[in-house]
C-alpha positions in Angstrom: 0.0 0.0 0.0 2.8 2.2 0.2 3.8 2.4 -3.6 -0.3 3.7 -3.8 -0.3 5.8 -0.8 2.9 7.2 0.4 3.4 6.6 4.3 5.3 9.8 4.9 4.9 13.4 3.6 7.8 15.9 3.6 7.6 19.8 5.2 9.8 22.2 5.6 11.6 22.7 9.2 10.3 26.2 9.5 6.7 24.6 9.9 7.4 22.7 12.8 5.3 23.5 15.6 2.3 24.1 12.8 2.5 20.4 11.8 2.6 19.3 15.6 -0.4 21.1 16.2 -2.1 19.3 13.5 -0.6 15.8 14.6 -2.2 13.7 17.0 -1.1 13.1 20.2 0.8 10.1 20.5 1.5 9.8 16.1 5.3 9.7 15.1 6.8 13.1 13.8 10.4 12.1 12.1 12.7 15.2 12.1 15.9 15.0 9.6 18.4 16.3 11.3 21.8 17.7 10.1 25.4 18.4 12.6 28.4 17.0 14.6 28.2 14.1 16.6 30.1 14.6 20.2 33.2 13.9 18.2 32.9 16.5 16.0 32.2 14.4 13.1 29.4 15.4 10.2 26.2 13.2 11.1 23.1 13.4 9.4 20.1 11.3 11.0 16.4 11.4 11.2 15.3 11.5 14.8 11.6 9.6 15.2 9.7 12.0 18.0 6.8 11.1 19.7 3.9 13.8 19.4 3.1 14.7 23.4 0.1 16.4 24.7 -0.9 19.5 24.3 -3.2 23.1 23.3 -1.1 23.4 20.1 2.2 23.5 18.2 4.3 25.3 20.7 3.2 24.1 23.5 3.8 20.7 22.4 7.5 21.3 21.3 8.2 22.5 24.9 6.7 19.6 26.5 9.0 17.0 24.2 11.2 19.3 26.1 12.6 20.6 22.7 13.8 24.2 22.4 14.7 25.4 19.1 15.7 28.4 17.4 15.8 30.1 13.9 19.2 31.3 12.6 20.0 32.3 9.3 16.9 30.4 7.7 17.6 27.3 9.3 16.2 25.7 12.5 18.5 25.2 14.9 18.2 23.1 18.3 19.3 24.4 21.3 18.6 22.2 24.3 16.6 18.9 24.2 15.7 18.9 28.0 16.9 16.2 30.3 14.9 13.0 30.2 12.7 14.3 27.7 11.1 13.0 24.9 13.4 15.0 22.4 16.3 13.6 24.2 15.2 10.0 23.7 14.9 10.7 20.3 18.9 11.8 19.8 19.2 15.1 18.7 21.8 17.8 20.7 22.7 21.1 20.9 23.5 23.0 17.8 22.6 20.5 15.4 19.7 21.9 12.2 17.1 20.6 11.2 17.2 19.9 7.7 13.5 18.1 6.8 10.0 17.3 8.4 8.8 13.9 7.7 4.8 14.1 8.5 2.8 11.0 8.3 -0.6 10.5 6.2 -3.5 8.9 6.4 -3.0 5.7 4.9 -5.7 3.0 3.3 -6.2 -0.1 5.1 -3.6 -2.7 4.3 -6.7 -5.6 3.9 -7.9 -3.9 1.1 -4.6 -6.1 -0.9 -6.7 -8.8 -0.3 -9.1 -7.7 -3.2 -6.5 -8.2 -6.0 -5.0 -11.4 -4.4 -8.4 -13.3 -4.0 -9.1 -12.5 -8.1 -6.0 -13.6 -8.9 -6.7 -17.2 -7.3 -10.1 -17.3 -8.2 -9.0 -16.4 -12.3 -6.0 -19.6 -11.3 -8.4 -21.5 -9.8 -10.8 -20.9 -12.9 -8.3 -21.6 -15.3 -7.2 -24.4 -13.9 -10.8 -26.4 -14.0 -11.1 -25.3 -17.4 -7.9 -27.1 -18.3 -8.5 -30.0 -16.5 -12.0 -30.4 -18.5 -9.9 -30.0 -21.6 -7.3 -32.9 -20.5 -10.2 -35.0 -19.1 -11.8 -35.5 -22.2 -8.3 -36.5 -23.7 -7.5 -39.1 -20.7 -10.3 -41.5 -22.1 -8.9 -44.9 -23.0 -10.0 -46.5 -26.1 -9.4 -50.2 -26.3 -6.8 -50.9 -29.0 -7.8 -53.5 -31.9 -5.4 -55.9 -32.8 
């Protein structure tokens, strides 16, 4: 279903607390993020965070405990609080985010059950007719000497 439907739906980073007001609490909001690891090497990774409760957008991303800032165009984090949802989802100070990754509604997956039943019904179809066509073949005749 998801070559018909895709499952995902991409926004820019400067609509993020818009599309978690419009997300459900509890729905899956993957944020690609861009920046250094604790290394300091490049890293780019898409952090999956939980949708918590809450009035709307902003009040949301403060209780995943993410705190985020706009610099130069870009969305930058500043603190993901301790033990907060944001933290358990991996991204750290000073790192961008690049991409939203929103989900969709989505048909239900038994509806591939349609297609597949046809298909065995047309096999099982074809299949008697080619047996009838055989049967009439398999008759034996007694053979004159």
């Amino acid at each position: 279903m998801d070559l018909l439907v895709p499952p995902l739906q991409s926004s820019p980073p400067a609509q993020l607390t818009q599309v978690l007001g419009d997300l459900q609490p509890g729905q899956e909001l993957r944020l690609q993020i861009d920046g250094l690891d604790e290394v300091g090497s490049p890293r780019s990774f898409v952090a999956v965070l939980a949708v918590p409760e809450g009035k709307d957008g902003a009040e949301r991303l403060a209780n995943a405990g993410l705190e985020i800032t706009e610099s130069e165009g870009q969305i930058v984090i500043v603190t993901a609080a301790f033990d907060s949802v944001a933290e358990k989802a991996g991204p750290v100070f000073d790192q961008k985010i690049t991409g939203l990754m929103v989900p969709t509604a989505q048909a239900w997956k038994q509806l591939m059950f349609i297609p597949a039943l046809a298909l065995l019904v047309m096999i099982g179809w074809l299949q008697r007719r080619r047996s009838g066509v055989e049967g009439e073949g398999r008759v034996s005749k007694p053979v004159e000497a």
